[in-house]
N, C-alpha and C positions, 0 to 999 in steps of 0.2 A: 640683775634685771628680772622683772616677772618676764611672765609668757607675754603681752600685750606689749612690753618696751621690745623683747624679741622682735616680735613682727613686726613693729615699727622700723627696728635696724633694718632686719633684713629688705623689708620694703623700701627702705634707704641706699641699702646696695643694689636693689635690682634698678631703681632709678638711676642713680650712677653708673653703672653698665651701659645705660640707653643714652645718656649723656654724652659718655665718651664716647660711644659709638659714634654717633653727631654730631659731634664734636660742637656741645651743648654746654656752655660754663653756667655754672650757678653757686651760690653760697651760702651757708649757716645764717640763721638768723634767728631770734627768740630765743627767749630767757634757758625753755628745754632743752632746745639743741645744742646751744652758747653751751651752757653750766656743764651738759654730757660731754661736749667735748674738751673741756677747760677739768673738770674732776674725774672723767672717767665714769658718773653714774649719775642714773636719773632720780628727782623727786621721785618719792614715794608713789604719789598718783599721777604721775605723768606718763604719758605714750604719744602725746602727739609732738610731731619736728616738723620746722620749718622751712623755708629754702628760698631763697629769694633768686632772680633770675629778672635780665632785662626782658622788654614785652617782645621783643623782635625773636627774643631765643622760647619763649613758653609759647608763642605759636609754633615754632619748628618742634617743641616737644611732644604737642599735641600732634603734631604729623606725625610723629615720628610713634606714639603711643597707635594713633587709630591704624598703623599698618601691622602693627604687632597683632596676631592672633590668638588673644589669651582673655577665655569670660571670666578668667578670676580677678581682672584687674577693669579697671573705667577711670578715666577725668574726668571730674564733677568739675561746675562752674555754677553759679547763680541761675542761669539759666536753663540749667538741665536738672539740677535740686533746689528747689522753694525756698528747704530748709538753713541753706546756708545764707548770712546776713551781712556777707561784703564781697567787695569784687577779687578775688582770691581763687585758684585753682585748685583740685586736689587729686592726686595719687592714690586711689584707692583700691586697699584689699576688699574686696567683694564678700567676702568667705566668713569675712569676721564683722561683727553686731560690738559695741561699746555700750557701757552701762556705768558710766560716773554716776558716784554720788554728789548730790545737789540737795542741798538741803534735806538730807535724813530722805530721798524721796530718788528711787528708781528712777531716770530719765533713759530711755531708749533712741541714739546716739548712732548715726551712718557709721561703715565698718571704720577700721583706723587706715589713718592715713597720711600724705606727707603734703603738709599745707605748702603750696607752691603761690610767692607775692611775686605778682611782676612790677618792676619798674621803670617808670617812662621817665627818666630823668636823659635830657640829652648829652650832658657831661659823662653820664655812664660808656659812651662812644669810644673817650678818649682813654688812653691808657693811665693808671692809676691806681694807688697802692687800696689795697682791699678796705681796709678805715675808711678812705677819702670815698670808695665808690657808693660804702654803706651811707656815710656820708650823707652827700649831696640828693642818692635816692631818695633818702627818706625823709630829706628838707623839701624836694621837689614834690612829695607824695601827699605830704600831710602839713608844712607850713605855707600857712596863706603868702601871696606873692604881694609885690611893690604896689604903684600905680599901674592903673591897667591903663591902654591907650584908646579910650572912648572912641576918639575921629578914628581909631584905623580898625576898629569893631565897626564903627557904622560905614566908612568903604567897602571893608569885609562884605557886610550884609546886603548892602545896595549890589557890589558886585556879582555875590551869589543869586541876588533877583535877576541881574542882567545877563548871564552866565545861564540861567533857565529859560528867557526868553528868546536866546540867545540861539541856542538848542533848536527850541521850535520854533526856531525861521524870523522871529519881531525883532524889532528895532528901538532899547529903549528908551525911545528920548526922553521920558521923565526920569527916569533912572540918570541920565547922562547929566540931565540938568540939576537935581539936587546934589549929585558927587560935586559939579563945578563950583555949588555955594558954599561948598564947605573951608575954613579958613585954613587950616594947615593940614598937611597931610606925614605918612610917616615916607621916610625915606626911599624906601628899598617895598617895591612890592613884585610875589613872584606866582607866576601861576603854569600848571605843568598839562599839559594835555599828553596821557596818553593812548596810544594806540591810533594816531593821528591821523593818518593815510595821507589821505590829499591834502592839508593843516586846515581844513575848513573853520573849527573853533577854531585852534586858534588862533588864526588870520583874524577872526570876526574880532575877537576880545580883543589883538592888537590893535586892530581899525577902529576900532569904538575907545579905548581906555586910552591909547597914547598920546591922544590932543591935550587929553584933562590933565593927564602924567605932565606933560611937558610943561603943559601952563601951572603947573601946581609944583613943579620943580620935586617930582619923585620919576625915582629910576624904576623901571617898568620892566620886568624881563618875563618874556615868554617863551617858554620851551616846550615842544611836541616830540613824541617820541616815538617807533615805530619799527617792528622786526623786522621790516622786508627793506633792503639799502635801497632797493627802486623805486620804492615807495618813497621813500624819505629824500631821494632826490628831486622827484615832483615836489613834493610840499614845498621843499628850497626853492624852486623854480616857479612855484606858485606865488611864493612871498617877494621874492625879486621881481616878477612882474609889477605885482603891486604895490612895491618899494613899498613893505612894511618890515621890520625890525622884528623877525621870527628866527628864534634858533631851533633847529630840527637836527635832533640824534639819532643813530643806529642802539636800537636795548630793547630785550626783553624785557617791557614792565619799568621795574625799576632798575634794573642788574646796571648798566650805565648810565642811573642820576646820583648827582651828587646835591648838597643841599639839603635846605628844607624850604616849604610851599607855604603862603597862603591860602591857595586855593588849590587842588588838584581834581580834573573832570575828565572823562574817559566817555566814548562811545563805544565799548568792547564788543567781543562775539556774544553775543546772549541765544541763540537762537538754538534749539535742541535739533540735534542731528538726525532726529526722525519726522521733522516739521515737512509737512507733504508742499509746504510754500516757496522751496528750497527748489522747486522742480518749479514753477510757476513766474512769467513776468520778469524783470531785468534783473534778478539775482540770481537768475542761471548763469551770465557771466561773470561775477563777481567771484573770486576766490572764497574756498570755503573756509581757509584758516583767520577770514574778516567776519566771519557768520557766524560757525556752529563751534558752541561750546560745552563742553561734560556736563554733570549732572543735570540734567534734563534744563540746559542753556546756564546754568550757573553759577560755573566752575569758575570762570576768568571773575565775575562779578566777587566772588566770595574770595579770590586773591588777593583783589585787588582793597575791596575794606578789612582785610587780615592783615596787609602791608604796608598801607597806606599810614597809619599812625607814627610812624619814627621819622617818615618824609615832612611832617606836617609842623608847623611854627605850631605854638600852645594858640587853641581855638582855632586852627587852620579847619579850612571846610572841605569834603570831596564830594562829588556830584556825579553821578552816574546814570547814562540811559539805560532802559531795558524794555526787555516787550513788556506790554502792553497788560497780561496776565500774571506778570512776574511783581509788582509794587509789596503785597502782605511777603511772599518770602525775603525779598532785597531788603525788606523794612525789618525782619528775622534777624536777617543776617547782620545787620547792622548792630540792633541791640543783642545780640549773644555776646558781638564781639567789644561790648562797652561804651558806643558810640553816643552823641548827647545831640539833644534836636533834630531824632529823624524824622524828616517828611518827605512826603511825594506830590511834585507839580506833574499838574495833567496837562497836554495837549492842545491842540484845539478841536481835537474829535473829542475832548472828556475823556479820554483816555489816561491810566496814568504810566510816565513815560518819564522822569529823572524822579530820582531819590539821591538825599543829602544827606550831611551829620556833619558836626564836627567833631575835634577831637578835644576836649582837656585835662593838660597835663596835670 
């Protein structure tokens, strides 16, 4: 090996330290890394390796990278370097500059590093022998899929408008009435509300969706979720009142859902724990673990679209309120972490107040 396969190893072993620390799987991928590992020794001009990883474990890695205190190391993404030209993470020595040649021609090359692909393949879930995982990922990744289901993209869609209006307090009966013209619908539709409290959404989604469900002969299931049990036994107690068809869980986030969503919408803590508004009007009694959240209100927001993609059907959408000055970061947040179609619906002050995306696999 030169000097440059060197540091590549070793920058290979120090990622596998943090791995296992985390107890973080990942595995070999690309021709360089393949061939080093299968002969023992790299092409000639080779230094960079690859590593492939589900998308649920290269966010924990990234956590797990930005608590470490070391400026000789960073995770590049698309959106923190220009420079790089697909959605792919990287491991990189700091320290060190690259300089292939390219055409008889100097190119000046970010330091070396260990290309990290994530995979959103859901079969990746299940247990399975190393082949089958590489597999399915990288069918899931890069071959185009079957029929797509038109009617339950334009449900999807109608939903998500009704889902915003839904939010800001309206009623949409044109929404309501173009879902009912539609001729067939898909079987099974699911939508999660967390952080539920009282199930306010979604109670509303149930009251509004399940007439059309019924008459349209689709199964309808709505679940809200919520850390406080006292809380989550109102919601129950709210939904029994109003004999709607609501299931409501004790979890943090996601930690007890199971499934995946069509839809998933959250009204979380947004609100920064220095907000002088926190002292002002009826959210002095309101608990504060419903309010205030880390980085200056954006801590749960930014969990919540890091985690959300493994919960999500292919093209599932998440929807999320926030104050009012938070729309250009949540919309950040969104595309750093890969998200397609974000927008933000405003209010009726003009306000803007839910941001969306969905996910495709």
């Amino acid at each position: 090996m030169n000097k440059a396969q060197e540091k590549a190893i070793n920058l290979l072993k120090e990622m596998k330290d943090i791995c296992d620390a985390n107890k973080i799987p990942f595995f070999l991928i690309g021709s360089y890394a393949l061939r080093a590992f299968r002969s023992g020794s790299f092409e000639s001009d080779a230094c960079n390796l690859e590593v492939g990883m589900l998308y649920k474990d290269v966010i924990k890695f990234k956590n797990a990278v930005s608590c470490i205190d070391d400026e000789r190391r960073c995770l590049e993404s698309l959106y923190t370097n220009p420079q790089l030209k697909s959605h792919y993470f990287r491991y990189v020595d700091k320290e060190t500059l690259y300089f292939p040649l390219k055409n008889n021609i100097n190119i000046k090359e970010f330091g070396i590093s260990i290309n990290i692909i994530p995979f959103y393949s859901t079969k990746c879930e299940k247990k399975m022998s190393l082949e089958k995982l590489i597999y399915y990922s990288w069918i899931r990744n890069h071959a185009k899929g079957g029929k797509k289901n038109g009617l339950k993209n334009k449900i999807k869609r109608k939903s998500i408008k009704m889902v915003g209006r839904l939010v800001n307090g309206n009623s949409p009966n044109k929404m309501l009435k173009a879902l009912e013209k539609l001729e067939e619908n898909p079987p099974h539709f699911r939508i999660l509300d967390l952080g539920t409290g009282t199930g306010a959404i979604a109670l509303a989604l149930a009251s509004e969706l399940s007439p059309i469900c019924q008459k349209k002969h689709i199964q309808l299931d709505v679940i809200g979720v919520d850390l406080m049990p006292e809380v989550v036994k109102l919601a129950q107690s709210n939904a029994e009142k109003n004999q709607l068809k609501v299931q409501f869980l004790q979890s943090r986030w996601f930690e007890n859902v199971e499934g995946q969503f069509d839809i998933i919408v959250s009204n979380p803590p947004y609100i920064d724990e220095t907000d002088e508004h926190l002292s002002q009007g009826d959210v002095r009694f309101e608990p504060r673990s419903a309010l205030v959240a880390g980085e200056n209100g954006l801590a749960d927001l930014r969990h919540l679209i890091e985690c959300a993609p493994v919960h999500l059907k292919d093209n599932g959408y998440l929807l999320l309120e926030h104050g009012w000055k938070q729309g250009e970061e949540v919309r950040s947040i969104f595309w750093q972490n890969h998200w397609q179609g974000v927008a933000t619906i405003r209010d009726y002050g003009d306000n803007e107040r839910v941001t969306l995306g969905y996910w495709k696999r």
